[in-house]
Each structure stands twice: as structure tokens, then as C-alpha cells.
C-alpha positions in Angstrom: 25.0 11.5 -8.5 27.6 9.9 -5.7 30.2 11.2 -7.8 29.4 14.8 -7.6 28.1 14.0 -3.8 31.4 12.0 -2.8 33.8 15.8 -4.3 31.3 17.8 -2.0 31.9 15.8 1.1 35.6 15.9 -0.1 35.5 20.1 -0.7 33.4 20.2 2.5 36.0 18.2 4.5 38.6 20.3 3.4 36.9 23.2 4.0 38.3 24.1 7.8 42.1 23.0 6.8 41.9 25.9 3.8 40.5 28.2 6.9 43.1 27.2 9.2 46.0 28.4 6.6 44.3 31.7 6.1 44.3 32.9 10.0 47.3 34.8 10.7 49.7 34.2 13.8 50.1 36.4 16.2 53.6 38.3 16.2 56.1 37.4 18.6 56.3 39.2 21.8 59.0 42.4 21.5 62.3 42.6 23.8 60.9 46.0 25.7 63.7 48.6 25.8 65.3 51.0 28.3 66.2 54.6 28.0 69.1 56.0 29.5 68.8 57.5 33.0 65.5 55.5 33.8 64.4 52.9 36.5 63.5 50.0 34.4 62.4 46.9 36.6 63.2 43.1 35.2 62.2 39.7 36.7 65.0 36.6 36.3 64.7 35.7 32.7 63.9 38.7 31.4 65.5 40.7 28.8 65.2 44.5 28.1 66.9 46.4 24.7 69.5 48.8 25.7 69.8 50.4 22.4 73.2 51.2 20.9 74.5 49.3 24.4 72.7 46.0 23.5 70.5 43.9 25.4 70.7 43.1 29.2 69.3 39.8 30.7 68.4 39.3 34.6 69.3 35.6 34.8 68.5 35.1 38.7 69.2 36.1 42.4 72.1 34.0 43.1 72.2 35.0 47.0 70.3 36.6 49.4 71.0 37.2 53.0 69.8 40.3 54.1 67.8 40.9 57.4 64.5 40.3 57.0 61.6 43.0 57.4 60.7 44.2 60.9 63.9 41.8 62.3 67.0 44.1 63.8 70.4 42.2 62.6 73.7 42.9 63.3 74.3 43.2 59.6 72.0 44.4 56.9 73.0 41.3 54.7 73.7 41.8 51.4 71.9 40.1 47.9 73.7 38.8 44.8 71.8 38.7 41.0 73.3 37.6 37.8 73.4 39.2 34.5 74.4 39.0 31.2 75.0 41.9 28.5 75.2 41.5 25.2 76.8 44.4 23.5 75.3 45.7 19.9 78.7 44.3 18.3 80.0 41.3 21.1 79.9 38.7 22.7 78.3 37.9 25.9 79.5 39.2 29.4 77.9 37.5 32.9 78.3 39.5 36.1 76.8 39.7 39.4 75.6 42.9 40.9 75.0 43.1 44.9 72.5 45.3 47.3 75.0 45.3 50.4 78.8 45.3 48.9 80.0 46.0 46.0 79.6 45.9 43.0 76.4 47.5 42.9 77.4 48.6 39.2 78.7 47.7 36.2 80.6 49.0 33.3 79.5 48.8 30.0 81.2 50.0 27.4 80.4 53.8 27.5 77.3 53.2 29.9 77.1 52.0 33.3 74.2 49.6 34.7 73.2 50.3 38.4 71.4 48.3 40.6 68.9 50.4 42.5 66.9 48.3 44.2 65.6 44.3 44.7 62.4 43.0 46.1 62.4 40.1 48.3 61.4 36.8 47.7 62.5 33.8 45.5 62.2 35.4 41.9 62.7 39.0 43.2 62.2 42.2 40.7 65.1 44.1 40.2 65.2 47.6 39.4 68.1 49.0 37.4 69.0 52.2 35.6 71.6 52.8 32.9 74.1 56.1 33.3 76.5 57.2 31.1 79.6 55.8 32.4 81.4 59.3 33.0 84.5 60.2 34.6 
């Protein structure tokens, strides 16, 4: 009788390992993607698919000097982000876009990515929108 008592205690033990196995993970989290012509807003570290262009990454604000709300300045002041594109077949390409000077686009390949706007703060949102590149 221990016998058969000692390989129940052992099934029973096992018992929540052999349930563990069967749950399934959850999937990964998808890159979300932007279609051409459309404001698509990123936070630093995000990534977004462009399709047939790539992927685009908002690595961080690298600069920010504009005038602050409800202050009158001299100069509007101008803020700096950091990107990198990934084209479908290539390798990576950093660049910086700005709010104040130029560049406040950037070629890629047939498309061009424009910065339309940039919240304040320390990990601002950026808004973009990707245009054909045209003429």
C-alpha cells in the first residue's frame, strides 16, 4: 500500500508542472504599421512598419530649445529627434529631423518622412507622415 500511495503523491506532485506545459504563451506584441499619407504618432523607442519602405524607429529627442508656452521669445527655438530607417532590403540609416530648421523631412527611397509635429516634454510624441517623395 505505500507503494501505490508513494506513485500518487509522485503523479499528484507532478500534476501542476504537466499543467504548466499545456498553457500557451501569449504572442508577441506586433510592430503596428503606417499607411502612406497618414499622421502616425511614435514615442522614443518605438517602431512602426512602413510596408514596402521598411520599418522606421523614433530613437529620442536629441534637442530642444524652443520657447516655452505662454513665454514671448525672440526666437521660436527649434527641436531635434533621432531616427533610424530600415529599408525592406538595407541596412540601417540614422537621421535627425527638426521643428524649427531644417530638415523637417527626409528622403527615403521613393517616399519621404515628414515631421509634422512634437509634443513637449522629456519623451515627447512625435507625429509623422510618409509622402511619396515626388518631384
Amino acid at each position: 500500500m505505500t507503494r501505490v500511495f508513494r506513485m500518487m503523491l509522485v503523479a499528484c506532485a507532478a500534476m501542476p508542472l504537466v499543467a504548466c506545459t499545456t498553457v500557451a504563451a501569449e504572442p508577441p506584441e506586433a510592430t503596428p504599421s503606417a499607411a502612406q499619407g497618414q499622421d502616425y504618432q511614435l514615442r522614443p523607442g518605438q517602431e512602426v512598419s512602413l510596408g514596402q519602405a521598411g520599418r522606421l524607429r523614433y530613437e529620442r529627442l536629441v534637442n530642444d530649445s524652443r520657447c516655452a508656452p505662454d513665454v514671448q521669445c525672440v526666437w521660436a527655438g527649434d527641436a531635434e529627434v533621432a531616427f533610424q530607417w530600415t529599408p525592406a532590403n538595407g541596412s540601417r540609416n540614422a537621421f535627425s529631423l527638426h521643428t524649427g530648421v531644417d530638415p523637417r523631412q527626409h528622403s527615403m527611397g521613393a517616399h519621404r518622412l515628414v515631421l509634422v509635429s512634437l509634443d513637449r516634454g522629456r519623451a515627447p510624441q512625435a507625429t509623422v507622415r510618409l509622402e511619396p517623395a515626388g518631384p
